[in-house]
C-alpha positions as semicolon CSV with decimal commas, in nm:
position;residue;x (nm);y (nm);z (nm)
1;X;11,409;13,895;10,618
2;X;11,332;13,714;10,244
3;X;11,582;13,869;10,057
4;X;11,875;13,849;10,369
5;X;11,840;13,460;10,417
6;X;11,812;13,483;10,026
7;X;12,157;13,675;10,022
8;X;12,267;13,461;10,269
9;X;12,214;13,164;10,127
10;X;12,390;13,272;9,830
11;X;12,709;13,399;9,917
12;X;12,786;13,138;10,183
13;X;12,941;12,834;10,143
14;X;13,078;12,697;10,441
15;X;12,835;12,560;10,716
16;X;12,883;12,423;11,016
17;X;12,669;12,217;11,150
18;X;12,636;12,193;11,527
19;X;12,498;11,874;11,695
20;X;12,520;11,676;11,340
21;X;12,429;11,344;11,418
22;X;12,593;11,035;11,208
23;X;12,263;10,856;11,212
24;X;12,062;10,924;10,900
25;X;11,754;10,936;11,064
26;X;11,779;11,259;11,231
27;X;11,673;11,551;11,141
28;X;12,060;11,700;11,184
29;X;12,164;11,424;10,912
30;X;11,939;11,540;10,687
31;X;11,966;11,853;10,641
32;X;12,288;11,848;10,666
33;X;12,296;11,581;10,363
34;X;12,107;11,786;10,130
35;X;12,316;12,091;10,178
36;X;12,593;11,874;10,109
37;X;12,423;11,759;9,770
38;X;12,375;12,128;9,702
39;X;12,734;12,208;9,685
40;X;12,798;12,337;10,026
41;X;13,065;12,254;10,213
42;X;12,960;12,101;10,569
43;X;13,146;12,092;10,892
44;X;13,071;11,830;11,133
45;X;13,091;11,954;11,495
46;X;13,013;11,640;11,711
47;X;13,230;11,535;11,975
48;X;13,173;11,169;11,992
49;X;13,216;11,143;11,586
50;X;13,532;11,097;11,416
51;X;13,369;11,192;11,072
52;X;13,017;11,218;10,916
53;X;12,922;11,257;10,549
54;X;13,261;11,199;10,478
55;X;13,392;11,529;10,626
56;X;13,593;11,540;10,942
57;X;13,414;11,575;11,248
58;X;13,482;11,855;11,539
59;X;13,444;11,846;11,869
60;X;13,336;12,197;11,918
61;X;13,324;12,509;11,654
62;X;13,676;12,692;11,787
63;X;13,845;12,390;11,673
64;X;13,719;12,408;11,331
65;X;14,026;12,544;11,087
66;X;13,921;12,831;10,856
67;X;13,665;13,037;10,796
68;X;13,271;12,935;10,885
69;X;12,979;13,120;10,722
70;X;12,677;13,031;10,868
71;X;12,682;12,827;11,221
72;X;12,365;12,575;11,203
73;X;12,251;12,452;11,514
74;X;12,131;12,155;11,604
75;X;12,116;12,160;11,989
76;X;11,951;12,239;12,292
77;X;11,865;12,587;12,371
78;X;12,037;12,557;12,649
79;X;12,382;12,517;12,447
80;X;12,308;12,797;12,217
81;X;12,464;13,074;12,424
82;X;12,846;12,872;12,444
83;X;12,811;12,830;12,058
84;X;12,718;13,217;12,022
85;X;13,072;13,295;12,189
86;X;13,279;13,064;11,984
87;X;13,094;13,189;11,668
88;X;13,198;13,537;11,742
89;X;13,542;13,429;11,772
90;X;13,537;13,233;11,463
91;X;13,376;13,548;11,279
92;X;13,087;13,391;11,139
93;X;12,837;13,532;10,882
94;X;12,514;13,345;11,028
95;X;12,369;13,174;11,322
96;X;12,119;12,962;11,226
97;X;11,890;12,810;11,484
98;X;11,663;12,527;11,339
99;X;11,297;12,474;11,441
100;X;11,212;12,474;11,766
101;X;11,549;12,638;11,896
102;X;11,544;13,006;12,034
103;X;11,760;13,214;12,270
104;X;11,693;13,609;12,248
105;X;11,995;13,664;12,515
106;X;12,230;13,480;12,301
107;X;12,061;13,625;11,968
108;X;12,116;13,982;12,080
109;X;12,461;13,934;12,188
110;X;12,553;13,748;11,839
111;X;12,387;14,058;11,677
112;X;12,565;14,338;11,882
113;X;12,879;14,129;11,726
114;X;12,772;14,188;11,406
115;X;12,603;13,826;11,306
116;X;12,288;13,753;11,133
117;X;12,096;13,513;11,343
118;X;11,762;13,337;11,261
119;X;11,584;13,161;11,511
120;X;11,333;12,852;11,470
121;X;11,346;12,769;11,111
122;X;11,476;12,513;10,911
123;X;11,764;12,602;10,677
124;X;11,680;12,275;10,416
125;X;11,273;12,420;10,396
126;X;11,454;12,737;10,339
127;X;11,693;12,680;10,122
128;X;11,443;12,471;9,955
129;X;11,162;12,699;9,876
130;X;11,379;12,900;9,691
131;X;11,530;12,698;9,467
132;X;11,377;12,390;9,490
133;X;11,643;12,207;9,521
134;X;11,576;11,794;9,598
135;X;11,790;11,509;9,794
């Protein structure tokens, strides 16, 4: 699993990030922030935010124009299954649950479609470790 979030994290470059919040508090901010910093390109998907980060914000992921590589997710577990369907239709890379959010049902179905999902960990501790990148 290493080297595919490794190879992952490499060739992608568009994330959207599911449940950002425009506080910079949260967690969701955060992250979300430094992936920013380290040249990715982030996609707000908030309903009740106009923008965040200076990106235009979404109200849900089949809205979002273009092409999304890994679909970061920043919600209940309860939503994850609604966000698996729209990220097959989008054709995503990656689903990326972050700590403390899992959903096998919705996990298998994103990888019958042909998506690389990981579940409970944090993609800025990830990303992180292996390049020690900083805010």
């Amino acid at each position: 699993m290493e080297d595919v979030i490794q190879s992952l994290l490499s060739s992608s470059r568009e994330i959207a990030v599911i449940g950002l919040s425009e506080k910079p508090d949260r967690d969701s901010y955060q992250v979300a922030c430094y992936l920013q910093a380290q040249g990715y390109h982030i996609i707000p998907v908030n309903p009740n935010v106009a923008e965040i980060l200076g990106e235009k914000s979404f109200a849900s992921l089949k809205e979002v124009p273009g092409p999304v590589d890994i679909v970061n997710i920043f919600r209940k577990p309860e939503a994850v299954p609604e966000i698996v369907e729209e990220a097959i239709l989008k054709g995503a890379k990656a689903i990326w649950m972050q700590e403390g959010i899992r959903h096998e049902e919705a996990a298998e179905k994103a990888r019958q479609a042909g998506i690389l999902v990981i579940m409970d960990r944090c993609l800025f501790k990830e990303h992180r470790r292996r390049t020690g990148g900083s805010l």
